[in-house]
N, C-alpha and C positions, 0 to 999 in steps of 0.2 A: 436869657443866657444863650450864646452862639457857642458850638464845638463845631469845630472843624478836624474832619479826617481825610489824611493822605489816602488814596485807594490804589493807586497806581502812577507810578513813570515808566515811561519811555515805553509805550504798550504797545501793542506787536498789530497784525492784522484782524483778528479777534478783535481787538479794542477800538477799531476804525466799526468795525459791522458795528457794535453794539453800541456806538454813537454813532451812527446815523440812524437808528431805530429806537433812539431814548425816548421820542416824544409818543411810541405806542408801548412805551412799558414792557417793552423785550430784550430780554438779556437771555444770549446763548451762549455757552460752556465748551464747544465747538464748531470750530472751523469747517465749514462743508465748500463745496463745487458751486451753489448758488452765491455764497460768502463773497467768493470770488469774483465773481459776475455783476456782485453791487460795488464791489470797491472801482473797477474797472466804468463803471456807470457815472460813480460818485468824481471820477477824474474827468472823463471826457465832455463832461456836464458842471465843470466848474465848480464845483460842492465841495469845499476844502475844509469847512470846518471841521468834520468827522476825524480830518486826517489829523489837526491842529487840535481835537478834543484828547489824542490818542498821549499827547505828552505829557503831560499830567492832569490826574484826576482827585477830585475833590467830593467828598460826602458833608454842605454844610446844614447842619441842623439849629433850627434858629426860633428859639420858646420866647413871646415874645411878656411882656408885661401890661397886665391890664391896663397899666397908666396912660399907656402909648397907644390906646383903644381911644381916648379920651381928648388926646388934644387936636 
C-alpha cells in the first residue's frame, strides 16, 4: 500500500534549510542567523535543489508486499 501526504507548498526559507539538511535527519522549527548563511552558500555554490525541494513537499509511505520480495 503507498499513502502519499501533501506536507507543504510554496515554503518559505525555513523549508530551503531543512532540505538541504534532510540527508542528516535534521529538521529545525526556527530560522536563526546561521540559516542564513547556509542558504546564501547553498546559491553561490550552485545547490538549487534545496531551493526547488521548497515547492512542494511530500511524505510517501510505501508497505511493500511479500510477493514483490519474491520475484
Amino acid at each position: 500500500m503507498i499513502t502519499v501526504n501533501m506536507i507543504d507548498k510554496m515554503g518559505t526559507d525555513l523549508s530551503v534549510v531543512n532540505a538541504a539538511r534532510v540527508s542528516y535527519s535534521k529538521l529545525k522549527n526556527r530560522f536563526e542567523d546561521k540559516d542564513e548563511k547556509l542558504i546564501a552558500f547553498l546559491a553561490k555554490h550552485n545547490h538549487w535543489s534545496p531551493f526547488a525541494h521548497a515547492s512542494l513537499q511530500f511524505r510517501i509511505n510505501w508497505t511493500s508486499s511479500p510477493f514483490f520480495w519474491f520475484i
